[in-house]
C-alpha positions as CSV (number, residue, x, y, z in Angstrom):
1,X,16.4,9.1,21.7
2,X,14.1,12.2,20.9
3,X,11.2,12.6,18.7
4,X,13.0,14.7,16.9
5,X,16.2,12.0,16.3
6,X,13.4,9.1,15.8
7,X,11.9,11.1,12.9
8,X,15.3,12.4,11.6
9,X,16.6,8.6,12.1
10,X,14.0,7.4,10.3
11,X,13.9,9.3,7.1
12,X,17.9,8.4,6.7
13,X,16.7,4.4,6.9
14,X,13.8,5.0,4.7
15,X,16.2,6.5,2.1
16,X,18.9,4.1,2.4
17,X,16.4,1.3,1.7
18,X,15.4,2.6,-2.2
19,X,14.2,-1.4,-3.4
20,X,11.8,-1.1,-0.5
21,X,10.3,2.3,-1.5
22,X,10.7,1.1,-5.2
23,X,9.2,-2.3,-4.9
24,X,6.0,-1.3,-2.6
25,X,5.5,1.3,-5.3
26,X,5.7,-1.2,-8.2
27,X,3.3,-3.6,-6.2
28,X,0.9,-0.6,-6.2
29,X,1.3,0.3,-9.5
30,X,0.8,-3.5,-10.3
31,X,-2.5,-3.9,-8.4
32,X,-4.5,-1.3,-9.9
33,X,-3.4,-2.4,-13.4
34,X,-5.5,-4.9,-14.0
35,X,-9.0,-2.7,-12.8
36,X,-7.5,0.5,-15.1
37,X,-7.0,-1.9,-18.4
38,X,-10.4,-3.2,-17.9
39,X,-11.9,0.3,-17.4
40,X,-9.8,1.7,-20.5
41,X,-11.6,-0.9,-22.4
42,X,-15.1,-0.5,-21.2
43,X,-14.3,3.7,-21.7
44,X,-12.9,2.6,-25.2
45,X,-15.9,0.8,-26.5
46,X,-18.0,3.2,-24.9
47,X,-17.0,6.6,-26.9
48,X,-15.9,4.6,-30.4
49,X,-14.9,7.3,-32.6
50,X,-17.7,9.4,-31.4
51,X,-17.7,13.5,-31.1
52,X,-17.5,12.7,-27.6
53,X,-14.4,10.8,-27.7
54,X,-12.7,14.2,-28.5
55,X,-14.7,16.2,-26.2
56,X,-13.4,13.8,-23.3
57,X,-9.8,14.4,-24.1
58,X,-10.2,18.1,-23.6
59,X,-12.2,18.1,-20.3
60,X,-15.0,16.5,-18.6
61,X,-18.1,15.7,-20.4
62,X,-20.7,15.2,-17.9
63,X,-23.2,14.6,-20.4
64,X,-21.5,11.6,-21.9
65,X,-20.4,10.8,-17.9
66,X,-24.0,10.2,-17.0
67,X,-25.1,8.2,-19.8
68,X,-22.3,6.3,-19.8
69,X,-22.6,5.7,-15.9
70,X,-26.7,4.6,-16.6
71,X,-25.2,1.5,-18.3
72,X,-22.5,0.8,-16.7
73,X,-21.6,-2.6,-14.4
74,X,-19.1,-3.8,-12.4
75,X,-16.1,-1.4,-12.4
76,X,-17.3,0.7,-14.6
77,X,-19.5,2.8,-11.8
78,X,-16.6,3.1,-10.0
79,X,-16.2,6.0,-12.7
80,X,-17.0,9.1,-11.1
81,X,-16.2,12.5,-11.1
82,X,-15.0,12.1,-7.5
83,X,-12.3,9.8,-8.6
84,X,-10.5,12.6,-10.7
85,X,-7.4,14.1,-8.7
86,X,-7.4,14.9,-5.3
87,X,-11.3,14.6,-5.2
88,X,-10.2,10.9,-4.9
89,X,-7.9,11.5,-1.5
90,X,-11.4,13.4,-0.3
91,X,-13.5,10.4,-1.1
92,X,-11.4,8.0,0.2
93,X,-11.1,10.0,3.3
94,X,-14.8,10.4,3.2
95,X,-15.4,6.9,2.7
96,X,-13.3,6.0,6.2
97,X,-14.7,8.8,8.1
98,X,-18.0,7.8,7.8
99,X,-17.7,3.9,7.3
100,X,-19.2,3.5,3.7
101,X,-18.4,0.5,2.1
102,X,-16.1,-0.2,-0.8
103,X,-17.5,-0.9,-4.1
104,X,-17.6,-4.8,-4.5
105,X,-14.9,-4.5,-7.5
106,X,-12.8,-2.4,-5.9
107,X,-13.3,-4.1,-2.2
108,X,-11.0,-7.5,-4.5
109,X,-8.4,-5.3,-5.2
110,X,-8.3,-3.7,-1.6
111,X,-8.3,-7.1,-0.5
112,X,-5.4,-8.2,-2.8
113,X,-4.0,-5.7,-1.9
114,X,-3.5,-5.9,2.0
115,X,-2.3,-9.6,1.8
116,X,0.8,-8.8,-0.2
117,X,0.9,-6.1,2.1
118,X,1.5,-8.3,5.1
119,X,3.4,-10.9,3.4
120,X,5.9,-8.1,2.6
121,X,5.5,-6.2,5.9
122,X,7.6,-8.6,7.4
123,X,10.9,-8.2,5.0
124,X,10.3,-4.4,5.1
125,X,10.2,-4.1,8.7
126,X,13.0,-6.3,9.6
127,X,14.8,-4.5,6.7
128,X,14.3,-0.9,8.6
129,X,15.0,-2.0,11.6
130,X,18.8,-3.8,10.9
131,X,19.4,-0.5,8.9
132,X,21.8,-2.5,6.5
133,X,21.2,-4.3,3.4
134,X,19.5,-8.0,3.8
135,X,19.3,-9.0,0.2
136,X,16.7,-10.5,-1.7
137,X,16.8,-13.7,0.2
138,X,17.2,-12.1,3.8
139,X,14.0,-10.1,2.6
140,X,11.6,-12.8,1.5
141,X,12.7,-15.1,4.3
142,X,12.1,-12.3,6.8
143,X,8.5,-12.2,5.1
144,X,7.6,-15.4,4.9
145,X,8.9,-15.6,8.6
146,X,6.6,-13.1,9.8
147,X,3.6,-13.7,7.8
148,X,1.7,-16.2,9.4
149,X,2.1,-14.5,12.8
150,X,0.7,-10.9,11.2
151,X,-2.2,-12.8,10.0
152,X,-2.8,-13.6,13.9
153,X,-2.0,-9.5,14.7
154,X,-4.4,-9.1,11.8
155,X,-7.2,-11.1,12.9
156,X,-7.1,-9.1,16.5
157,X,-6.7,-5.8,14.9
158,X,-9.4,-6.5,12.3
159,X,-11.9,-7.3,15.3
160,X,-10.7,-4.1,17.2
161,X,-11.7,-1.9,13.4
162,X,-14.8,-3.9,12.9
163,X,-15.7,-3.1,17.2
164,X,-14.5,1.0,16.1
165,X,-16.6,1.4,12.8
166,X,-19.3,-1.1,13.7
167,X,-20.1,-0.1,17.0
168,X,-18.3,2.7,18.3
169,X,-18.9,4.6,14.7
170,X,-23.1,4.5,14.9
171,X,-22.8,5.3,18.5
172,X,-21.3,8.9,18.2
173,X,-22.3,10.0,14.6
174,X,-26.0,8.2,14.7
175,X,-27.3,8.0,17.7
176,X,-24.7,10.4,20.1
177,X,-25.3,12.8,17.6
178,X,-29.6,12.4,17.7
179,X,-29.4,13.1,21.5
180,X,-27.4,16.1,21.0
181,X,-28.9,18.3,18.4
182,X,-32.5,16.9,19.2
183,X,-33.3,20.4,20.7
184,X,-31.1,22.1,18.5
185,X,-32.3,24.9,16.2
186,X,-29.1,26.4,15.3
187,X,-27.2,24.2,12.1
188,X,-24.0,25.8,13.1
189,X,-24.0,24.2,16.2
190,X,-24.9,21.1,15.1
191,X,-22.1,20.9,12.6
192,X,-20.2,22.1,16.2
193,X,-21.2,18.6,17.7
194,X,-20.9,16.7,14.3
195,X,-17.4,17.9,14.2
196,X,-15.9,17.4,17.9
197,X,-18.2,13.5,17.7
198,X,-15.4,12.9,14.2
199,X,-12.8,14.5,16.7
200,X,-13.2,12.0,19.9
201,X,-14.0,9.0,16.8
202,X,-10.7,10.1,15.2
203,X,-8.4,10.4,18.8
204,X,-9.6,6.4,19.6
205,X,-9.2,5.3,15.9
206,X,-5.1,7.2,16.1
207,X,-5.1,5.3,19.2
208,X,-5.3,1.9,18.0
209,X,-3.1,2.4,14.5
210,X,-0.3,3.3,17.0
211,X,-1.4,0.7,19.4
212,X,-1.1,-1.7,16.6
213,X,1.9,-0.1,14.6
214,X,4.3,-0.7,17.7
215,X,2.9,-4.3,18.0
216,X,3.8,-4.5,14.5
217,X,7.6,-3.6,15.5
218,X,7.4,-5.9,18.5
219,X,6.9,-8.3,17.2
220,X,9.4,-8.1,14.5
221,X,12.2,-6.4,16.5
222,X,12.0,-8.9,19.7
223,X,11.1,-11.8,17.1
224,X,7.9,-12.5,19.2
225,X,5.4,-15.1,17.6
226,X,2.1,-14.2,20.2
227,X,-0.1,-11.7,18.8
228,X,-1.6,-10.8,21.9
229,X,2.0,-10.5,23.5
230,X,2.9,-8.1,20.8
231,X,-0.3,-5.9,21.3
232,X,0.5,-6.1,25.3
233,X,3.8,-5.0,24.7
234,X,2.2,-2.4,22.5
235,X,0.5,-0.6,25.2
236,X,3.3,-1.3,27.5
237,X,4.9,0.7,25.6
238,X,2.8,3.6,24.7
239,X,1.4,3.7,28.3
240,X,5.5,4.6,29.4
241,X,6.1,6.4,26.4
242,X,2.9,8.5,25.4
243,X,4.4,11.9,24.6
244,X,7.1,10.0,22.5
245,X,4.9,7.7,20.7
246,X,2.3,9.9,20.2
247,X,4.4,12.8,19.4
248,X,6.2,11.0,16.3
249,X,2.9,10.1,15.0
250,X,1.8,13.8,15.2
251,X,4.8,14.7,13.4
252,X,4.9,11.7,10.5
253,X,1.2,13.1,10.1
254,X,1.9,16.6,9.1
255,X,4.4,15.3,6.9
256,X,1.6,13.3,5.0
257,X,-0.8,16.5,5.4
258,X,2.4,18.3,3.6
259,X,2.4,15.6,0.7
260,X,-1.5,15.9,0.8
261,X,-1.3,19.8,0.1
262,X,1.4,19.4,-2.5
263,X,-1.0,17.2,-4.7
264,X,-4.1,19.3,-3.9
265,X,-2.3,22.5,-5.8
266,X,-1.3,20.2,-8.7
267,X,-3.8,17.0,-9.1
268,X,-5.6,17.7,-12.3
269,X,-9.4,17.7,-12.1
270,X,-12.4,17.1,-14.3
271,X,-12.1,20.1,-16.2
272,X,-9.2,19.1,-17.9
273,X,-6.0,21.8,-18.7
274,X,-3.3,18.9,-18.6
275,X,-2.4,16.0,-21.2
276,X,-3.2,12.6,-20.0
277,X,0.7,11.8,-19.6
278,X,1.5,14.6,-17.2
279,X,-1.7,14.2,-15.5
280,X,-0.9,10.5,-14.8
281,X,3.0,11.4,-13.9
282,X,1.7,13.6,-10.9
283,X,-0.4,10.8,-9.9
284,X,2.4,8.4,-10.1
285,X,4.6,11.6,-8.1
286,X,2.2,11.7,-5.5
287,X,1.9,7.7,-5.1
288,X,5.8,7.7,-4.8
289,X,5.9,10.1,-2.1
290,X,3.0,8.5,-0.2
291,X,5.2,5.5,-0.2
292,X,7.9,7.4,1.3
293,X,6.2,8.8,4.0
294,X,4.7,4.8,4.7
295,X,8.1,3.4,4.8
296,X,9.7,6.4,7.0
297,X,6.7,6.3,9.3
298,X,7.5,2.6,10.2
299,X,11.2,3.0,10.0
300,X,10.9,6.5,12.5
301,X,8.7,4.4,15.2
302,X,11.4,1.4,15.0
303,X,14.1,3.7,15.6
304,X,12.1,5.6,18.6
305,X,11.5,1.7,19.9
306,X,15.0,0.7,19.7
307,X,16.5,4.2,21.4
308,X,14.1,4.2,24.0
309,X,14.2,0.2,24.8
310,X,17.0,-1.4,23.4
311,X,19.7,0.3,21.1
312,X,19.8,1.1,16.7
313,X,19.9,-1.6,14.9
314,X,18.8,-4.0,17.4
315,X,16.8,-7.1,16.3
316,X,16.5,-10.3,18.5
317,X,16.3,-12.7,15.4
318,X,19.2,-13.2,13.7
319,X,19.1,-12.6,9.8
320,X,16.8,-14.7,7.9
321,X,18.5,-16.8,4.9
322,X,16.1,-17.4,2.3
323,X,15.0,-21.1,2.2
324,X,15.9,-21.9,5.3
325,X,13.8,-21.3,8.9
326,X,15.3,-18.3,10.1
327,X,16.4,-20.1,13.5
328,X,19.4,-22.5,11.0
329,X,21.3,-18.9,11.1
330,X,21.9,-19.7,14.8
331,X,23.9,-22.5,14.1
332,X,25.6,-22.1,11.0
333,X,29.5,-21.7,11.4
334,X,30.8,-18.5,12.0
């Protein structure tokens, strides 16, 4: 199969699975709930009935911003300008190029977050890759299945990150960096340097997601239950398949960059111009489509795994039955 047919295979699983793209969007939408109503209050009790309650409706008032900011706790200075819009993809962006750390009530959420993420990566996975319906039941037993055995993918690949941004990271952008420009006197050509150190940081950071996005299908598609067997595989894989591997990911990306652009010309920022409504329906627009890309990312590398290695629509497990272990499908009576 061709990168082209992986990526074209995968958007036509990724559409044919709505409840996936639904439900991972609900689950988001869920999440950041809680935070947002506990903001909303803190925001509420803040401006009262206040001049500046009105003033805040029409635009930014950075005034009120700061002072409210000086007395603020807990998620309430997570309330800044930069969250408004698509200075919030930048600071996000920001925040993992440069390994800053998560505010302490957002880092909970996060952390929510990314275990019901890989409790449910399991059901959507093996969902993409049968390219048929499993049902409810298939779905959750397929998660359940696979969770315990991503927590042990996890647990490598969070060592791996923690070795990138805690190592790696300081090495280029601190000290790499000092050595280079230490007899620099043009700024330009620091900023050269600064720029190609994020470049080589990025390339080995690309590296492992894919590294660890095809143990991710391994392990599902070939029902594998070692970690490290699935991450071997991985660069089995990769290492005969770099072009292909690294050419869908290329490709999924500039769809995300086209997603990315789309918001940038329509987020709403701090000064206001949109109602609150329309403001938070291109939010939710944009959050949708991210969700879309996600799941047809995953469901285009499955389908380049299975036409390069196996054929569509292979899977080694047979279909889970929600409650029982996956394996009683093998001898139920046909």
């Amino acid at each position: 199969m061709s990168v082209l047919g992986a990526w074209n295979d995968g958007w036509r699983r990724a559409l044919r699975a709505p409840w996936i793209i639904i439900g991972l969007w609900v689950t988001t939408l869920l999440l950041a709930l809680p935070p947002a109503l506990a903001l909303r209050g803190m925001l509420a009790e803040h401006l009262g009935a206040s001049l500046a309650a009105g003033a805040a409706v029409r635009g930014a008032n950075f005034d009120w911003w700061n002072e409210f900011l000086a007395q603020a706790a807990g998620i309430g200075q997570t309330f800044v300008p930069a969250i408004l819009g698509f200075a919030a993809v930048m600071k996000n962006l920001s925040t993992v190029a440069d390994a800053g750390a998560l505010p302490m009530a957002i880092a909970s959420v996060v952390a929510a977050y990314i275990v019901l993420s890989v409790f449910l990566l399991g059901g959507v996975l093996d969902r993409l890759a049968r390219d048929h319906a499993i049902g409810s039941r298939g779905f959750f037993a397929a998660s359940g299945a696979f969770f315990f055995r991503f927590l042990r993918l996890g647990a490598i690949a969070a060592f791996i990150y923690w070795l990138l941004f805690a190592k790696l990271h300081p090495l280029l952008l601190d000290d790499a960096f000092r050595s280079l420009t230490a007899n620099v006197a043009v700024e330009r050509t620091a900023f050269a340097y600064r720029v190609a150190l994020y470049l080589v940081f990025g390339v080995v950071l690309l590296t492992v997601n894919v590294l660890f996005d095809y143990a991710k299908i391994r392990m599902v598609v070939e029902d594998r239950r070692s970690a490290i067997g699935a991450v071997v595989a991985a660069g089995r894989f990769i290492r005969r398949q770099p072009a292909a591997a690294f050419g869908l990911y290329l490709l999924n990306t500039l769809v995300f960059l086209a997603v990315l652009a789309a918001y940038f010309f329509t987020a709403p920022g701090a000064e206001g111009g949109l109602t609150a409504s329309v403001a938070l329906l291109i939010g939710q627009i944009y959050v949708v489509l991210r969700v879309i890309v996600r799941v047809t990312f995953a469901a285009s590398q499955i389908a380049l795994f299975q036409g390069r290695l196996a054929h569509a629509g292979y899977t080694a497990a047979p279909l889970p039955r929600w409650p029982d272990s996956p394996a009683a499908d093998a001898i139920l009576p046909r």
